[in-house]
N, C-alpha and C positions, 0 to 999 in steps of 0.2 A: 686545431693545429697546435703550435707550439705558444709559450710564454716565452717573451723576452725582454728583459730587461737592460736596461741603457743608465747608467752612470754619467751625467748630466754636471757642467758648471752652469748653475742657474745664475741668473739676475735676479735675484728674489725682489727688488723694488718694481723689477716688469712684471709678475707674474701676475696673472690671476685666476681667477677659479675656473675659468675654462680653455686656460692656455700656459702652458710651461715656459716660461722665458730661459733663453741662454747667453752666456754675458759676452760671446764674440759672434760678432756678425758675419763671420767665416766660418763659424761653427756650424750656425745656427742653420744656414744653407743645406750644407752636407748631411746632417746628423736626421735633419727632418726628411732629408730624400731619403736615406737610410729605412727611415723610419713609412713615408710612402710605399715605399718598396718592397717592402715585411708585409703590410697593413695589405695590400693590394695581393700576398698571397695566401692569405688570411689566417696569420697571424696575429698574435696580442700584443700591444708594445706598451710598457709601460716606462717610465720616466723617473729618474730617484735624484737630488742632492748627496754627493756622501757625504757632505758635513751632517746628513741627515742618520746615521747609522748610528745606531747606540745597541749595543751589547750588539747579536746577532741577525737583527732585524734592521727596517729602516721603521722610524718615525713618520716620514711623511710619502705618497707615493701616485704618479700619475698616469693613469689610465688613456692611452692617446688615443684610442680606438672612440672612447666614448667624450673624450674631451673635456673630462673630469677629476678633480682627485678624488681616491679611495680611500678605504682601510689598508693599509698597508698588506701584500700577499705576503707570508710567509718564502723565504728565498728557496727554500725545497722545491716550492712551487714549478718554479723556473726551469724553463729546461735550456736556456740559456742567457747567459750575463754577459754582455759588453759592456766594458772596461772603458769608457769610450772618453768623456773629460774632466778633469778634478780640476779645481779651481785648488792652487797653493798645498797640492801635495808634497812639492819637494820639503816643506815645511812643515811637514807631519809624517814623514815616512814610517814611522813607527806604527801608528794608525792606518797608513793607507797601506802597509803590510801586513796588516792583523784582516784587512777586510779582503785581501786578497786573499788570504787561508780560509777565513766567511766562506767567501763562493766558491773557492774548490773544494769544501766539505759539503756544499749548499745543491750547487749546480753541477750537470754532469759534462756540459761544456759552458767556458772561460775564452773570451776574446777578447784581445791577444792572450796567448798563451799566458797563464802565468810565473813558467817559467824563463819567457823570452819577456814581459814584463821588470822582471827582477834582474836579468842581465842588464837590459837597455837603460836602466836607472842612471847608471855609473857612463859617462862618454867615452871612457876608454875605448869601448868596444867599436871606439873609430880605428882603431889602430889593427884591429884585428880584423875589420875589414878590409883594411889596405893590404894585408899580407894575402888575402887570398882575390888580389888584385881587382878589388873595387875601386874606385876613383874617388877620395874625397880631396875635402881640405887638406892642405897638408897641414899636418898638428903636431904637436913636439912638448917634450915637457918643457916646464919652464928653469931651463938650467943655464948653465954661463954659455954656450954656444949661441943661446937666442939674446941675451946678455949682448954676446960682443956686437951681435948684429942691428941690436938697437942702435947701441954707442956710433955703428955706423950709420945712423939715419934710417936703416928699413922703420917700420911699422908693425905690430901684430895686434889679435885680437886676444882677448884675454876671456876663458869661459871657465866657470865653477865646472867641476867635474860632473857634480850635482849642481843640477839649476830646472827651471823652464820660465820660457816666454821672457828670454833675455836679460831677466832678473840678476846682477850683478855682472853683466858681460860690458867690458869696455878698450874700447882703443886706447892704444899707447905709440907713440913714435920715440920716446926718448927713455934713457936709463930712469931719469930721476922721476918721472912717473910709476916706476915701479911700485916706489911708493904705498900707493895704493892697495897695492894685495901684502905687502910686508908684511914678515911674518904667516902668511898662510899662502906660499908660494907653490906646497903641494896638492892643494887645493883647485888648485887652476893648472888647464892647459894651454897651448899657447897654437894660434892657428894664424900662415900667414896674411895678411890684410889683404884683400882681392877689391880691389875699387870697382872693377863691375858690378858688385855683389846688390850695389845702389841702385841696379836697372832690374832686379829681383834674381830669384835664384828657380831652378826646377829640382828637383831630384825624383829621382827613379828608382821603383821597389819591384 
């Protein structure tokens, strides 16, 4: 059947030699049903760290079928690469866009696209959901209108345009908070504060 490869955030202190550890426990759920799922239609799955990439290969690489790691296959190999979780990407985009070029010269299908990868980097592309009437957050940039509405007691959330897994997003209810993103005010969006959001959230694709 086919080869597939999976792009993995490991916990390298869990792993061992006959099990891939992944460092969120919500991950690690889903990624492995995934990974059942493939296996049970008798497909190959194999398992990689991208910190693990160096030139156009991986360094190290694991065979889930057999429960083992290998010699690393060749990414030609593949006839398909899921893109599936990088640990501190947004902090190496430069890197994690070179290995995105890797597998679409490598693989003859990339999941998710890699050119709906390269959109979704940037959160803007909230905004351009809401115009063809999706339902989010409302989000705004951060200009004197969200300004005066602090000065008035509201609340907002504050998120890098570029982030993941909450990595500099913070609450503010007051002007002098601002503070905090001074000077890199275009950096950040501004979304308003939804107190339920504490009872969890759902969304729908």
């Amino acid at each position: 059947m086919a080869n597939i490869l999976m792009t993995m955030a490991e916990e390298r202190s869990s792993t061992r030699v006959d099990y891939f550890a992944v460092k969120y426990s919500v991950d690690e759920y889903d990624c492995f049903d995934f990974a059942v799922g493939l296996k049970a239609l008798g497909h190959d799955l194999y398992f990689a760290n991208w910190d693990d990439l160096r030139g156009e290969e991986f360094t190290r690489m694991f065979h889930d079928n057999e429960k083992k790691f290998i010699k690393p296959l060749p990414l030609v190999s593949m006839d398909l690469i899921f893109v599936y979780k990088m640990e501190g990407f947004y902090f190496a985009l430069e890197k994690f866009f070179r290995m995105l070029e890797i597998f679409e010269r490598a693989s003859p299908l990339v999941i998710n696209h890699p050119a709906t990868i390269r959109h979704n980097i940037d959160k803007r592309y909230l905004w351009e959901l809401e115009k063809k009437g999706v339902r989010v957050v409302p989000t705004r940039q951060l200009d004197e209108q969200v300004q005066q509405r602090l000065s008035q007691g509201e609340s907002f959330v504050l998120k890098p345009i570029r982030g993941e897994r909450g990595h500099g997003v913070i609450k503010i209810g007051g002007l002098k908070e601002l503070k905090a993103v001074e000077g890199k005010e275009d950096e950040y969006l501004a979304q308003d504060y939804m107190p339920d959001i504490r009872d969890g959230e759902r969304s729908l694709v």
